[in-house]
N, C-alpha and C positions, 0 to 999 in steps of 0.2 A: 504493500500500500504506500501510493504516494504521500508525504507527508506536511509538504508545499499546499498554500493556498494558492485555489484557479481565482482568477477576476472573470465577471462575462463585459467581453467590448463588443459596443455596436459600433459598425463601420457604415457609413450611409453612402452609398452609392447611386446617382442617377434615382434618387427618391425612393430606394428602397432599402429596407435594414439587413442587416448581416450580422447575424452573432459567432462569434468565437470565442476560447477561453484562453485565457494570458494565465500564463505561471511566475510566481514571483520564486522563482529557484533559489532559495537563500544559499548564497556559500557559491552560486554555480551560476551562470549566464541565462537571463530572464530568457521566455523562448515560449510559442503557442502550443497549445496539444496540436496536435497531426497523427496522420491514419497511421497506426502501425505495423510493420511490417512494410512499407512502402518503399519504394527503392527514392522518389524525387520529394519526403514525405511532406504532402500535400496536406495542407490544414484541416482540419475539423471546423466547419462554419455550414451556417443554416441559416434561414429565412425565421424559424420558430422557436423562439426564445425555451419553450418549453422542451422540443428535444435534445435543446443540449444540456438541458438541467438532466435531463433522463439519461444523455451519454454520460454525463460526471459521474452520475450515480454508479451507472453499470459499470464503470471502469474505475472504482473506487477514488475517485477525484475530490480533494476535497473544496467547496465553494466557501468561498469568504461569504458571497449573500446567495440567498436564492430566490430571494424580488428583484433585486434592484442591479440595474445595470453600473457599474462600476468607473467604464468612463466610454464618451460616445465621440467618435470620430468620422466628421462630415469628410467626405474627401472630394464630395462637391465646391463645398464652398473653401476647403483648402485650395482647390487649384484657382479658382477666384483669387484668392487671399494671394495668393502667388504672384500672378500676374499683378497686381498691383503694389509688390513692394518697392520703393525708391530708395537711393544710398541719400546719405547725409538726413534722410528724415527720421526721426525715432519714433519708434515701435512700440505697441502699446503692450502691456500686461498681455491683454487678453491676445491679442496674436503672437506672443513670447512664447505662451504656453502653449498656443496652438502648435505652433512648431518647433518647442523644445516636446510636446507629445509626438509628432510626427516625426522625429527623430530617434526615440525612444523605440516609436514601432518599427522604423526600417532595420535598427538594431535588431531587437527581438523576431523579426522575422527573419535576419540574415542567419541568425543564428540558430532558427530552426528548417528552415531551408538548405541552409549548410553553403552557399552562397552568397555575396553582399549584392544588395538592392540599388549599392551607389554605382555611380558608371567607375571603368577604371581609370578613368579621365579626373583628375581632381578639378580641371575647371582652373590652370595654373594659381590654385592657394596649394600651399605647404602645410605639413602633419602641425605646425604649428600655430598656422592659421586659421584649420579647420578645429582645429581646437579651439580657440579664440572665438569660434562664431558659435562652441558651443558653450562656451563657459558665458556668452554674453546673451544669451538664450536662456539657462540657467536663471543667471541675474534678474533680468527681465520678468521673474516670477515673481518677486517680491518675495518669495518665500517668508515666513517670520525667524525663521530657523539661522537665517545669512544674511539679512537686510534689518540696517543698524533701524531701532524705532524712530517715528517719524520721518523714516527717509523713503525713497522710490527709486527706481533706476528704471529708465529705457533708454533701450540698447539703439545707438546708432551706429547704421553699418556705412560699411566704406564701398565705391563701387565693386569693388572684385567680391568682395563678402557677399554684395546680393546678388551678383551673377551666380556664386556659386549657390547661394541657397537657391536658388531659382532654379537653376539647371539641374544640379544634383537633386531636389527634393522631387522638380516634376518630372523626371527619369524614371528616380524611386515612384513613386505616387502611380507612372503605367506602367510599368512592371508590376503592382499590387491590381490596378485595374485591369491587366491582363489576366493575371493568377484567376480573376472572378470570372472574366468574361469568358475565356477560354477553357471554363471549365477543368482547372486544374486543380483546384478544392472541393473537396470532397464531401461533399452534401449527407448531415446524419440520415441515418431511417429511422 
C-alpha cells in the first residue's frame, strides 16, 4: 500500500474537465498515477470525478479529500495568459501562481512520463536563468512563509525571460494538449 497522499487536479480543456490524481511522493519526485504496466505510462485521467475516487480506492491510493478538488488548472485560459505577457511589466500574484502551478505540473508530468515537456531548446536563457525565472515565480506568490509582513513582490521579467516563459511553457502546454487529444491517456472504467 501506497502511503503518499493523491490530490484530485482538474485540468480544463476546450470547456471541458479532466481529472487526475497528483502524488505528493515525500522523500521522492512529485509525479501523476498512470496505467500500470504501460510501456509510455500514460496517465490515469477521466471526465468523472467519481471514477477516479473509485480507481484510488481499488488500487489502495490514499486521497487527501474525497469532495473536493485540490487544485484546478485552466489550460484555456493559460495559453491566453501566455500570449499576453510583456517584459518590463510586473506580474500579478495571481498569474505568479498560475505559472509557478504550470511549472510544477510540466515537472510532475516529466517525471512521470519519464521525458521532459520542455523543448531541448532553452530558448538561449542559461540553467541559471531559468532558475531565476523560477525562483521569481516562487516570489511572486507572496507566500507568508518567505514574504517579509506587509510586503509584496511582483516579479518583472526581462525580455528573454518572457520569450522563454512563453515558448517553453506553450510547447509544454501542446504537448499536454496532445497527451489529451491524441488519446494517449488512458480513460478509467
Amino acid at each position: 500500500m501506497n502511503n503518499s497522499l493523491h490530490y484530485i487536479e482538474c485540468w480544463i480543456l476546450h470547456a471541458h474537465k479532466f481529472f487526475l490524481l497528483w502524488c505528493d511522493a515525500i522523500g521522492e519526485k512529485d509525479y501523476f498515477v498512470h496505467a500500470k504496466n504501460d510501456a509510455i505510462n500514460r496517465l490515469i485521467v477521466t471526465c468523472d470525478i467519481q471514477k477516479l475516487i473509485i480507481y484510488a480506492d481499488e488500487n489502495n491510493l490514499k486521497l487527501a479529500s474525497r469532495s473536493e478538488i485540490d487544485l484546478e488548472l485552466n489550460l484555456d485560459k493559460s495559453n491566453s495568459m501566455l500570449s499576453k505577457l510583456k517584459h518590463g511589466k510586473k506580474i500579478s500574484e495571481k498569474k505568479a501562481a498560475l505559472l509557478l502551478n504550470l511549472w510544477n505540473t510540466f515537472d510532475d508530468i516529466s517525471n512521470t512520463i519519464g521525458r521532459s515537456l520542455m523543448p531541448s531548446r532553452t530558448y538561449e536563457c542559461s540553467g541559471n536563468e531559468i532558475y531565476r525565472i523560477s525562483e521569481k515565480l516562487l516570489y511572486g506568490n507572496n507566500l507568508p512563509a518567505i514574504t517579509p509582513e506587509g510586503k509584496k513582490y511582483h516579479p518583472i521579467f526581462s525580455k528573454k525571460e518572457i520569450y522563454f516563459i512563453k515558448h517553453a511553457f506553450s510547447f509544454a502546454l501542446k504537448e499536454i494538449i496532445n497527451m489529451i487529444t491524441q488519446q494517449l491517456i488512458v480513460e478509467t472504467t
